[in-house]
C-alpha positions in Angstrom: 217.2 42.0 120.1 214.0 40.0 120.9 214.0 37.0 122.6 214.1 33.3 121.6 211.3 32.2 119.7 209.7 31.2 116.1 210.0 32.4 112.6 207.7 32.0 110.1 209.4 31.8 106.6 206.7 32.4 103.7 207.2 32.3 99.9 208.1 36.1 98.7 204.8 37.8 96.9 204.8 41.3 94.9 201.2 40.9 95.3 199.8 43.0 98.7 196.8 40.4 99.7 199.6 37.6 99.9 202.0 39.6 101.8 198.9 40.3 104.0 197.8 36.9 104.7 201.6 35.5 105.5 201.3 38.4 108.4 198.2 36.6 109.2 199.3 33.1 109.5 202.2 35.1 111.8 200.2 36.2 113.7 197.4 33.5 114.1 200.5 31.3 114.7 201.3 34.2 117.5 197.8 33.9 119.3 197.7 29.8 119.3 201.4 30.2 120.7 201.0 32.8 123.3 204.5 34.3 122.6 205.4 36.7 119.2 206.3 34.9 116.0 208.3 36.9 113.9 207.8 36.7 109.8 210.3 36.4 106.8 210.2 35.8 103.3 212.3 33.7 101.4 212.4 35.6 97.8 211.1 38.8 96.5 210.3 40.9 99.4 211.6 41.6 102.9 213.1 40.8 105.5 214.6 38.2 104.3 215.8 35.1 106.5 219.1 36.4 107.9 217.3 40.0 108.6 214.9 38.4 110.8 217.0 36.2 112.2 219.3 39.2 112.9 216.5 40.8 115.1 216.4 37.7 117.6 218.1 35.9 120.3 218.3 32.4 120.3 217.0 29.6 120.4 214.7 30.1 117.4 212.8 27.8 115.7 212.3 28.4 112.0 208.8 27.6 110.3 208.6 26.8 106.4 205.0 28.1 105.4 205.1 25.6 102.1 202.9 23.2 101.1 205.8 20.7 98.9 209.2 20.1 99.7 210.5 22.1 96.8 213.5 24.0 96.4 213.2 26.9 99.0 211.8 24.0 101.9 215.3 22.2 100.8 217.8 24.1 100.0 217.1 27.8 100.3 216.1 28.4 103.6 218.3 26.2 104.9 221.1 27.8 102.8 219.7 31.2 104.1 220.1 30.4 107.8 223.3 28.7 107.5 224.8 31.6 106.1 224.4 33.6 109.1 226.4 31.5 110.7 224.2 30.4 113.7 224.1 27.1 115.3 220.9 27.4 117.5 218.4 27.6 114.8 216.5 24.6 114.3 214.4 24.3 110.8 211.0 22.5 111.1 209.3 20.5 108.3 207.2 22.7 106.0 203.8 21.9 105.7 203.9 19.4 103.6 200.7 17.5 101.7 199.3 15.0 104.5 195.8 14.9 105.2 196.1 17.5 108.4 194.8 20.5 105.5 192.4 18.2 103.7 189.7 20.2 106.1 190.7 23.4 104.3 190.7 22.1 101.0 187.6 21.0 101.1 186.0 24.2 103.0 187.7 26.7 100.4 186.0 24.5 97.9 182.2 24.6 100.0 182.7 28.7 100.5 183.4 29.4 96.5 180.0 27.2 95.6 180.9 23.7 94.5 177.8 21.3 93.5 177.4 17.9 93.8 178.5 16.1 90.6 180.9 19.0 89.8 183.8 17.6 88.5 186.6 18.9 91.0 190.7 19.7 89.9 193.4 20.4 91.8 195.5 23.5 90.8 199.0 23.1 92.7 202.1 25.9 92.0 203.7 23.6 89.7 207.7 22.3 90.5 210.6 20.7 89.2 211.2 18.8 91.7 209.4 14.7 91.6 209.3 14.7 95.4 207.4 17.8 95.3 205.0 16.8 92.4 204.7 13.3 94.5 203.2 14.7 97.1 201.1 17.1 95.4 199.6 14.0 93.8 199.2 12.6 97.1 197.0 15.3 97.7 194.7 14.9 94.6 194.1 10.9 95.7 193.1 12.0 99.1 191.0 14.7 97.9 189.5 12.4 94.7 188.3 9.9 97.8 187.2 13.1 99.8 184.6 14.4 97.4 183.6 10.5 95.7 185.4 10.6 92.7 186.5 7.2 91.1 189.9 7.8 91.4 192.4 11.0 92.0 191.5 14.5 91.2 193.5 15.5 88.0 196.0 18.0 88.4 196.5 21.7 86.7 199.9 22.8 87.3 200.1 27.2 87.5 203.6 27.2 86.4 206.7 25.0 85.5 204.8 21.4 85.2 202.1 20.2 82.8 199.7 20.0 82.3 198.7 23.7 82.7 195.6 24.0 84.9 193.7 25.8 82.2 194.9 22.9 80.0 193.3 20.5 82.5 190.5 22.0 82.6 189.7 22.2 78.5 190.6 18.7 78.8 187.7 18.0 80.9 185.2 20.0 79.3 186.2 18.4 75.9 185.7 14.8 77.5 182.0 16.0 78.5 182.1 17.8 81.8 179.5 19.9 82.6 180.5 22.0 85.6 184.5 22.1 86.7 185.7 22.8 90.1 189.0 23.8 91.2 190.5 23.3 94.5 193.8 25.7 95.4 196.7 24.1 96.3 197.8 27.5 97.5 198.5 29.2 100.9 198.2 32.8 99.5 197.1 35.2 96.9 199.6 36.1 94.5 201.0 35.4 90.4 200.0 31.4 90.8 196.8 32.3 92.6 195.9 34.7 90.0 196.3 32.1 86.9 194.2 29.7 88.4 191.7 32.0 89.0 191.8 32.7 85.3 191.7 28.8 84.3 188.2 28.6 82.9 186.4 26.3 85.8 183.1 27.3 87.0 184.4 27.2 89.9 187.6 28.2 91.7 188.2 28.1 95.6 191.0 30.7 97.1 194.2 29.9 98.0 194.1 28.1 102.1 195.0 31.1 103.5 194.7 31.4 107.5 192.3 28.8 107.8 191.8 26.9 111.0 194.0 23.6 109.7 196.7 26.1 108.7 197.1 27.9 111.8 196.9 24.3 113.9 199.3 22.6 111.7 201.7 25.6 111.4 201.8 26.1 115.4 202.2 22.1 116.0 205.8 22.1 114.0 207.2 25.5 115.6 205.6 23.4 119.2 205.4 19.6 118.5 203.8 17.1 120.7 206.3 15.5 122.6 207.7 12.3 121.2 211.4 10.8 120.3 212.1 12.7 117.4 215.2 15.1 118.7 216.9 18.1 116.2 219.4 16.1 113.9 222.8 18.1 112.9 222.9 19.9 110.1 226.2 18.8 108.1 226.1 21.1 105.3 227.0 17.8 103.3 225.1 15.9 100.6 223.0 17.3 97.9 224.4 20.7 95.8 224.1 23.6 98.1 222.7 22.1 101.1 223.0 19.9 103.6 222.4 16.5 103.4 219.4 16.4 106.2 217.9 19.3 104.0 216.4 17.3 101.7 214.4 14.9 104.4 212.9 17.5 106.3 209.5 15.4 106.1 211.8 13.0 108.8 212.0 15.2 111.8 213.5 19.3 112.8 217.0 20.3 111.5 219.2 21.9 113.9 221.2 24.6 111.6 
């Protein structure tokens, strides 16, 4: 076994530059940290959570590479590690949509050749989940604001939620657009990615990736600043299939 340390959880991918930029963000994560961080995935593709977790010795401090609170960030993962029966690993918040990755957003958007007066979308993965979409629209206000819009940046959904960002974006051209821009609410390459990129837009930025804002935000929740907010318990109560502190991991770390 290895010794104590972090585990960076991203969303599974059949598709080989997404696989390869989750081992980036490990090991970017890995440099900033100065010690290994280890990688899982939580669908598709291995290792899996409880393989990885197999591999190492405790403590460890488990990393959510998601943008929304969805279903893996809330139940899944948390599901995952609790079913390996291990009391000394502690889930961080994901990601999440505050205005830490804004920076990224906006530099995806200036490297794929966006013009002033380009009307500019944001394409998100698209979930069931109203907490999720909530903060995905978050997002859109902040980035509306960002690039001196009038208001939020309308939303394309790649899967699951509607509008469809190809739908969004007919929508704009219909109402008089000339030149559409699309900002990815994506970490990675992969199926979502790859839909977006076929939206119609003049232009489409690629998924966040490794980027600088990533990297820092990612290595600040396996290493937060120090501060009163302490591991909670993890009760396994509350919501279907999770615990009940699994669905507030925006509040603070869940000890598993």
């Amino acid at each position: 076994m290895t010794g104590g340390g972090v585990l960076l959880v991203a969303h599974g991918t059949r598709h080989a530059a997404g696989a390869r930029t989750a081992r980036r963000l490990a090991d970017g994560m890995a440099a900033r940290l100065g010690a290994p961080a280890a990688l899982a995935f939580a669908d598709v593709r291995g290792p899996t959570v409880a393989e990885a977790l197999d591999g190492m010795a405790g403590p460890v401090t488990v990393v959510p590479a998601f943008l929304a609170s969805g279903y893996h960030v809330r139940v899944d993962i948390p599901e995952q590690v609790r079913s390996t029966g291990r009391t000394d690993v502690t889930v961080t918040p994901p990601l999440g949509s505050g205005p830490a990755l804004l920076p990224a957003l906006v530099d995806r958007l200036a490297e794929a050749g966006v013009r002033d007066g380009d009307v500019v979308v944001l394409a998100a993965a698209g979930t069931s989940s109203p907490e999720a979409r909530a903060e995905v629209e978050g997002v859109a206000a902040r980035l509306g604001r960002l690039v001196g819009g009038h208001g939020p940046a309308p939303v394309g959904w790649a899967a699951t939620a509607e509008p469809r960002i190809e739908e969004t974006v007919a929508e704009l051209r219909a109402s008089g657009a000339r030149r559409v821009a699309v900002a990815t609410w994506l970490l990675a390459p992969g199926l979502f990615a790859d839909r977006v990129r076929s939206c119609g837009a003049d232009v489409v930025a690629d998924p966040l990736g490794a980027h600088p804002a990533v990297l820092r935000l990612l290595t600040e929740r396996a290493h937060p600043p120090p501060g009163p907010t302490r591991p909670r318990p993890f009760s396994g109560e509350g919501q279907p299939g999770c615990g009940a502190d699994a669905g507030h991991l925006g509040g603070g770390r869940v000890a598993v």
